[in-house]
PATIDREN-417849 format. One line per field, with one value per residue (C-alpha): residue number from 0; x, y, z. Coordinates in steps of 0.2 Angstrom, whole numbers. Layout:
<sites>
seq [NUM | ...]
x [X | ...]
y [Y | ...]
z [Z | ...]
</sites>
This chain:
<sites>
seq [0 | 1 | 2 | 3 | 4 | 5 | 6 | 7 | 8 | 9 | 10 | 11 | 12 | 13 | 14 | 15 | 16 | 17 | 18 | 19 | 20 | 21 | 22 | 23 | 24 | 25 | 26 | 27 | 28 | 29 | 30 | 31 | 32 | 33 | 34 | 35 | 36 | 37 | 38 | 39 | 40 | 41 | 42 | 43 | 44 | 45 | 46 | 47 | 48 | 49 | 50 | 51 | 52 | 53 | 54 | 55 | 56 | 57 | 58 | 59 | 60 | 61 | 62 | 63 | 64 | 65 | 66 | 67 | 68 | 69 | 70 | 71 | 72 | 73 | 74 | 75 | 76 | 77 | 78 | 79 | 80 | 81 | 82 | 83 | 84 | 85 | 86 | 87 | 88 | 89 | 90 | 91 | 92 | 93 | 94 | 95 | 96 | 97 | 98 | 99 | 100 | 101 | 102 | 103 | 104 | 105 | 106 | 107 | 108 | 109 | 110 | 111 | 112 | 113 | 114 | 115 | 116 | 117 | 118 | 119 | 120 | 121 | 122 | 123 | 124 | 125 | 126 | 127 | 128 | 129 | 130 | 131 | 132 | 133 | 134 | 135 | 136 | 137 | 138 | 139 | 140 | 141 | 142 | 143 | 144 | 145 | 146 | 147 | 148 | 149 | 150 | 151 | 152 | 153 | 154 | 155 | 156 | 157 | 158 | 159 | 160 | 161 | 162 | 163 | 164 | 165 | 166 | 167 | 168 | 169 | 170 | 171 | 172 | 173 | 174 | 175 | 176 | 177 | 178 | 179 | 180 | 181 | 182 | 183 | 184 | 185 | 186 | 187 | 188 | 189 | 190 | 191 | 192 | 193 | 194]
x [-229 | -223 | -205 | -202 | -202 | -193 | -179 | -180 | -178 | -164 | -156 | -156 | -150 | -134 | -135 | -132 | -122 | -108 | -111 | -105 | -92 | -84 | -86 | -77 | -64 | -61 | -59 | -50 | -38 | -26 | -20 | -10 | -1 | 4 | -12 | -21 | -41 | -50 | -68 | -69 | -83 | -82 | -86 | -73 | -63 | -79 | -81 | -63 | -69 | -87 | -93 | -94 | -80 | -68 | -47 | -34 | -18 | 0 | 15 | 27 | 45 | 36 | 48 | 40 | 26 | 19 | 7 | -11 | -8 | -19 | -12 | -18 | -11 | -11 | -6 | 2 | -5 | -25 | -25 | -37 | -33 | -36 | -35 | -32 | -25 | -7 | -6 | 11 | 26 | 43 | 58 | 64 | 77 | 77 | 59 | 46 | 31 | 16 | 1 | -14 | -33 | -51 | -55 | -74 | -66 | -63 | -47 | -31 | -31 | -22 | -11 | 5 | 10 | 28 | 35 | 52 | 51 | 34 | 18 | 2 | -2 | -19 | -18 | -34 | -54 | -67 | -86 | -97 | -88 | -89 | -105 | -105 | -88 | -96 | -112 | -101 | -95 | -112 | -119 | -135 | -124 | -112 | -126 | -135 | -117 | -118 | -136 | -137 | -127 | -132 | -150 | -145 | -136 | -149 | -163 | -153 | -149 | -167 | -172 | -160 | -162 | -185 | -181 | -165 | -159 | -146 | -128 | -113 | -99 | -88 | -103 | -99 | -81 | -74 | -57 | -56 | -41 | -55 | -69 | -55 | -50 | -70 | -70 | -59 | -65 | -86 | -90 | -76 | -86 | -91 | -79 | -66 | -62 | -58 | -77]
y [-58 | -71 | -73 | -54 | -60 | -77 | -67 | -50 | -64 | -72 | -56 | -50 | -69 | -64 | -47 | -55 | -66 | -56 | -41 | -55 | -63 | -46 | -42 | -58 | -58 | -40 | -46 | -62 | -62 | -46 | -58 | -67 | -50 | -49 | -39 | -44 | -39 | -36 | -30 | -13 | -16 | 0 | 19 | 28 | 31 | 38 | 45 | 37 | 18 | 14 | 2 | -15 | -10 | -22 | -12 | -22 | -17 | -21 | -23 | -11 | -3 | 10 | 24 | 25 | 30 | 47 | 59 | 55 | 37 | 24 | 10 | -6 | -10 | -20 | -14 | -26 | -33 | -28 | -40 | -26 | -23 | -5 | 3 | 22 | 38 | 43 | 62 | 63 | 51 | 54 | 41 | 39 | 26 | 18 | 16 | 24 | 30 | 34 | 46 | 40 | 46 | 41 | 53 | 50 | 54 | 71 | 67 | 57 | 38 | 39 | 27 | 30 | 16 | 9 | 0 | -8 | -14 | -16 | -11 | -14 | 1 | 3 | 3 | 2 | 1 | -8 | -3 | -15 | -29 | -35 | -37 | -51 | -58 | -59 | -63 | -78 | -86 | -91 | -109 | -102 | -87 | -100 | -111 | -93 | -88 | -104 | -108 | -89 | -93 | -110 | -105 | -92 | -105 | -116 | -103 | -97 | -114 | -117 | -103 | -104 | -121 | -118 | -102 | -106 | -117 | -130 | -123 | -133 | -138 | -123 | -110 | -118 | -111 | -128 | -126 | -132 | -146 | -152 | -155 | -165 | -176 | -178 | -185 | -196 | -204 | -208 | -211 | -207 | -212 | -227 | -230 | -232 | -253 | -250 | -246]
z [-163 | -157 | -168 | -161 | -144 | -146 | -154 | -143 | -127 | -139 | -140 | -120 | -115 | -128 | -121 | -106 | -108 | -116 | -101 | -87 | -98 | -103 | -83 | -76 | -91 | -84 | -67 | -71 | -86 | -79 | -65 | -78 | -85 | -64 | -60 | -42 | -40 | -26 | -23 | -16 | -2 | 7 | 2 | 7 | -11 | -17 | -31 | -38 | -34 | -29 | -19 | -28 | -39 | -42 | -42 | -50 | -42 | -46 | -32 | -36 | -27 | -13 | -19 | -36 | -27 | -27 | -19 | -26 | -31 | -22 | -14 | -5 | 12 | 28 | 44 | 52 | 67 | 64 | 48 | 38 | 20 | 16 | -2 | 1 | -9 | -2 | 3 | 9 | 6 | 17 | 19 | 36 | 40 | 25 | 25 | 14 | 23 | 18 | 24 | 18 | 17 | 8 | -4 | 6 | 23 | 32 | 41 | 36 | 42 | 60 | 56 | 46 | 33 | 33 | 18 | 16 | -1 | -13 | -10 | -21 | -34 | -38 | -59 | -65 | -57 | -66 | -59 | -54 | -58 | -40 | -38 | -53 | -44 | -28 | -37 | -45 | -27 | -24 | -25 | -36 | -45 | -54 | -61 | -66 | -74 | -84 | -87 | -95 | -108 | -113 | -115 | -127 | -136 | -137 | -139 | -154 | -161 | -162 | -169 | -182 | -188 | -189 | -198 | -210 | -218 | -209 | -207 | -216 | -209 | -215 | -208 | -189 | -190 | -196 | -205 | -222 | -215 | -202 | -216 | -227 | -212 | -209 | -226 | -224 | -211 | -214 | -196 | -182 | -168 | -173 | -183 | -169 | -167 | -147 | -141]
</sites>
């Protein structure tokens, strides 16, 4: 009774574990293929982005923009970021510009958006990825994010060593060069003559 719920606890901390790694990788490793995130933390794209969403958005040239792409803007002057669909596009002047709405909302956003060069193109949305970013920022969230996993390690590390018999070198993942230079030397640690 008691091995099933050690190893059903063992299997929810992994189950964990991966879910918030899989969400941050989400959120984190597109920013080095030129991908910027942001948390969506109003409801007016809904149903397309939901609140707690996290939008990953690339700057692009505003004339490859098109009717029913979503962009992310600031209006100058206000300092508000705002991620809405474009409903109309024109170029005036050598400007593109931009009429823009929530797919929540009933009317258009009042303002019109002018761009002379890029702007940022939504690309893709991952859902409730913000709530684990923002979860994250917090003082108690971080030592959750990590604690998680390192019980499951250790849970699983000790349920594998009283039911099994000890792992070899080459079942950890070792390569067959690291065992040979093992070998070689008895004891690295203390065998180092600085300290």
């Amino acid at each position: 009774m008691f091995k099933a719920i050690g190893r059903a606890a063992g299997y929810v901390l992994w189950l964990a574990a991966l879910l918030v790694a899989i969400l941050l990788a989400g959120t984190f490793i597109p920013t080095m293929f030129g991908l910027d995130s942001l948390i969506v933390a109003s409801g007016s794209m809904t149903p397309a982005m939901q609140v707690g969403s996290v939008a990953l958005t690339r700057e692009v040239d505003a004339r490859s923009i098109a009717v029913g792409d979503i962009i992310n803007f600031r209006h100058p002057g206000d300092g508000l970021t705002t991620t809405h669909r474009v409903i109309d596009r024109k170029v005036v002047a050598g400007q593109v510009v931009f009429t823009t709405k929530g797919d929540a909302n009933a009317a258009p956003d009042p303002k019109p958006v002018y761009v002379d060069r890029d702007i940022n193109k939504v690309e893709y949305v991952i859902p409730e990825a913000g709530h684990v970013v923002r979860y994250a920022r917090t003082p108690f969230g971080a030592v959750l994010l990590f604690v998680i996993p390192i019980s499951g390690l250790l849970f699983d590390r000790r349920r594998r060593r009283r039911h099994g018999p000890p792992p070899t070198p080459a079942d950890l993942g070792w390569s067959a060069t690291t065992l040979s230079l093992l070998r070689l030397v008895p004891d690295p640690i203390r065998g180092d003559p600085s300290g």
